[in-house]
Phi, psi and omega in degrees: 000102192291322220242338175330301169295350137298312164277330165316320178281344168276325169276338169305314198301331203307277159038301200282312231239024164270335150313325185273154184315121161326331191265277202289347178299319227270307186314304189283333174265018129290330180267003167264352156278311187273350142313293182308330214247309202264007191205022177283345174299264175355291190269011151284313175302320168281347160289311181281001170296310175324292203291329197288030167246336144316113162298132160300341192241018141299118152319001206251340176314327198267351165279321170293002191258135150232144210247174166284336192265335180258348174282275178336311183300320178319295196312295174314319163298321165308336170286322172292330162297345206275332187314316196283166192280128164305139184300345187279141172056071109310130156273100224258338196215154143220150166205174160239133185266184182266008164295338198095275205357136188245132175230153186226131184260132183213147153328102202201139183328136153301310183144253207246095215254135146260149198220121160235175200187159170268225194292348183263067201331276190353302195310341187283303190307301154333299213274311180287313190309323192255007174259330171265002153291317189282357184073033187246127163290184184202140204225138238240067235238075184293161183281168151320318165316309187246035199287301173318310178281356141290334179284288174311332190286324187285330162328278172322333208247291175286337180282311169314324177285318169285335166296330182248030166042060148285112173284122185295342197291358177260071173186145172206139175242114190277170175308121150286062191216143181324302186301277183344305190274354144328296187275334142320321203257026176215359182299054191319294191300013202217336225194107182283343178196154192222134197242114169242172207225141155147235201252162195311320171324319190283296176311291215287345149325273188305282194305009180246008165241012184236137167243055144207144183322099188284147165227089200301124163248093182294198180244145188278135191231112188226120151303139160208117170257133173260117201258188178328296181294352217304153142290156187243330157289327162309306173324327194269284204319322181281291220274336162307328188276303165327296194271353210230346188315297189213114219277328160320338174276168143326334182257021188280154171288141154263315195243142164232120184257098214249157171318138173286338180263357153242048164301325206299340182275005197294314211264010171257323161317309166236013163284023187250358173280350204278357173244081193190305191102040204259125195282148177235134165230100226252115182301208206263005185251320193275342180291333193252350142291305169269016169274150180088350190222351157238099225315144187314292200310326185232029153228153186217135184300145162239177197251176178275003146294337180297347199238159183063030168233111177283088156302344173056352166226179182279061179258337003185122137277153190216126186241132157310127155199144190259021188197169177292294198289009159270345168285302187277356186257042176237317180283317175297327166295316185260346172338129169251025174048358169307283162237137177224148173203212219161109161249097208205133167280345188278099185293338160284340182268001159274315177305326189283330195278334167301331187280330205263307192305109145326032189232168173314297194229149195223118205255139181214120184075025177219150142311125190276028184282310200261040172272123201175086183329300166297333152299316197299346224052031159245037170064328184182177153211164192259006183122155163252125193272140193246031171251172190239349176277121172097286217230150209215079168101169184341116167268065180308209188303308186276350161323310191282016180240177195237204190203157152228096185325114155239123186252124207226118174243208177208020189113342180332125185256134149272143185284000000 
C-alpha cells in the first residue's frame, strides 16, 4: 500500500478544516496567486523537465506546457475564486414543523475530493483553489507526464499553507504511478468522491474500476451545426474559433454539420481553418465540394471513424444533412453530451434545438470555446461533468457541496 499513510493523514487534516475562517481561506489563496506570479521562473523550469520528455506534436503538449501567460492567467483565477461568496452554510430549505422542531437544510464540504488526471499541471492548481474555498481537503493523483510539474505546484501550495499555520497534509499528491491511482480508485474509507479528468480511456477506466463515488467529467465529442438559416460570417467566425483556439481541450470542434443547401457556401465557411492547417474529413456530399479549393493534403474522405471521435488535434470532421431533425439525430448518436451548439437565424429551430439537444451546455450562435468555468463566472472548475447526478457542466464551488438537516428542538419525543 504506496499511498495509505497519505490518506491516513488527509483524512485526520480534513477534520480541521471546517473550522477555518472564511478571512484565512481568502488570505491564503491571495498569497498563492501571488506566490505563483513570484515563482513563474521556478515552475517553467520544472515544467520543461516535463516537455523534454514529450514530442511537441502529442496532442497532450499544449496541455502540458506552461507559459508566463498562462501562469498569470493561473494566478488571476485564483484570485477570482478567493473573490466569490462561499459555498458554506447556505440555507438551502428552512420549516417549522408542527411539533415545533425548526429545520434547516445547509450547505457543507462533500469532505475528501480525489482528482486523477492527465497531462495537466493547471488541473493541481484548479483543484486545490476550489476544494479549498469550499472546505474540501484533495487527494491529487497526476500522470508521469507532468509529475516535475505537479511536484513544484504542490510545493508551492504547502509551503504557503504552513506559513499560515495551515496543516498541509489536507492537499496530498500521490506517486504517478498505476498502482497509486489503483488504491485510489479504491480508498473507500478515506476519500469521498473521485473526480477523473482526461481522455475517454481514462474516465472509463476509473468508472468500471473504482468503489468509491465517481462524478464523470467526460470528453467533449463537440458538435456545431450550421443550419439551413444560418449566418455565414457568424458562422465562419464560431467554427474558427471552436476548433482552432485551443485544439486540446474539450469543448474544441470536432464535427461540423452543415445543411445540404448551404454547400455551396462550405468552403467560405472553413477556409480560415487553412491558417491552422486544419485537416478536414469531409462525407461523400461535402468532399467534392471542397475538393480543387481546399488543399489535397490536407482533405480527406471521412470514413466512420471520422464522426464520434474527440480529435484533440488540427482535426475536423464534416457531416451533410438534409434536413433539421437529421442534424439532430446526428448529434444524439455521436453526442459525448458535453457542447453542442446551432448557428441559425430562425428563432424556432434555435428554441427546439436548446430544448431538444441533450448536453451540459447547448449554444446557439457562439462558440462552444466558453464551457468553462472562469467563463461561466465560477472562477475556475474541477472539471466538466456531462452526468446528470449531483453535478452537470462546469464543476465549481456549490459542485463541491452536500448539504445536512440541522434540527433544533425543545424535548421533543417521537410517538
Amino acid at each position: 500500500m504506496c499511498c495509505n499513510v497519505q490518506f491516513v493523514k488527509v483524512k485526520e487534516a480534513s477534520r480541521k478544516m471546517a473550522l477555518l475562517s472564511d478571512e484565512l481561506i481568502n488570505k491564503i489563496l491571495s498569497q498563492l496567486a501571488e506566490t505563483t506570479r513570484n515563482s513563474i521562473s521556478f515552475l517553467l523550469s520544472e515544467n520543461q523537465k516535463d516537455l523534454d520528455l514529450m514530442s511537441s506534436k502529442d496532442p497532450k503538449y499544449d496541455r502540458l506546457l506552461l507559459t508566463e501567460e498562462r501562469l498569470i492567467g493561473i494566478a488571476n483565477d485564483i484570485e477570482n475564486i478567493r473573490g466569490l461568496p462561499s459555498s458554506l452554510g447556505k440555507v438551502l430549505d428552512e420549516k417549522r414543523l408542527d411539533n415545533g422542531l425548526r429545520l434547516e437544510k445547509v450547505s457543507v464540504p462533500l469532505g475528501t475530493i480525489g482528482v486523477i488526471y492527465e497531462a495537466r499541471p493547471n488541473v493541481t492548481f484548479d483543484v486545490f483553489a476550489l476544494c479549498f474555498k469550499s472546505g474540501n481537503a484533495c487527494v491529487l493523483k497526476g500522470s508521469r507526464d507532468a509529475e516535475n510539474s505537479n511536484k513544484a505546484i504542490v510545493s508551492l501550495i504547502k509551503k504557503v499553507l504552513e506559513d499560515n499555520h495551515v496543516n498541509p497534509d489536507i492537499l496530498q499528491l500521490l506517486p504517478a504511478s498505476r498502482e497509486a491511482g489503483t488504491e485510489l480508485m479504491n480508498a473507500r474509507d478515506f476519500v469521498d468522491v473521485l473526480i477523473p479528468r482526461g481522455s475517454q480511456q481514462l474516465i472509463n477506466s476509473v468508472r468500471e474500476n473504482a468503489n468509491i463515488p465517481v462524478i464523470e467529467t467526460g470528453a467533449g465529442i463537440v458538435h456545431t451545426y450550421f443550419d439551413r438559416y444560418g449566418d455565414l460570417q457568424k458562422g465562419k467566425g464560431i467554427i474558427f474559433n471552436a476548433k482552432t483556439r485551443r485544439v486540446s481541450v474539450c469543448n474544441a470542434l470536432d464535427c461540423l454539420i452543415v445543411h445540404k443547401e448551404r454547400l455551396s457556401d462550405l468552403y467560405e465557411l472553413v477556409n480560415q481553418l487553412l491558417e491552422k492547417n486544419v485537416e478536414l474529413y469531409a462525407d461523400e456530399l461535402a468532399y467534392p465540394v471542397l475538393q480543387g479549393k481546399y488543399p489535397e493534403e490536407l482533405l480527406f474522405p471521412a470514413d466512420p471513424d471520422s464522426f464520434g471521435t474527440e480529435f484533440l488535434a488540427h482535426k475536423m470532421s464534416i457531416k451533410t444533412v438534409k434536413h433539421f431533425k437529421e442534424a439532430l439525430d446526428h448529434i444524439y448518436l455521436f453526442s459525448s453530451k458535453h457542447s453542442e451548439a446551432i448557428v441559425s437565424e430562425n428563432t424556432e429551430r434555435i428554441r427546439y434545438f436548446l430544448q431538444a439537444v441533450d448536453a451540459a451546455a447547448v449554444y446557439a450562435n457562439s462558440s462552444t470555446a466558453f464551457t468553462d468555468g472562469a467563463q461561466f463566472g465560477l472562477g475556475a472548475e474541477i472539471g466538466i461533468s456531462t452526468q446528470k447526478l449531483h453535478a452537470r457542466g462546469p464543476m465549481a464551488l456549490d459542485e463541491l457541496t452536500s448539504y445536512k438537516w440541522l434540527v433544533r428542538g425543545d424535548g421533543q419525543v417521537r410517538n
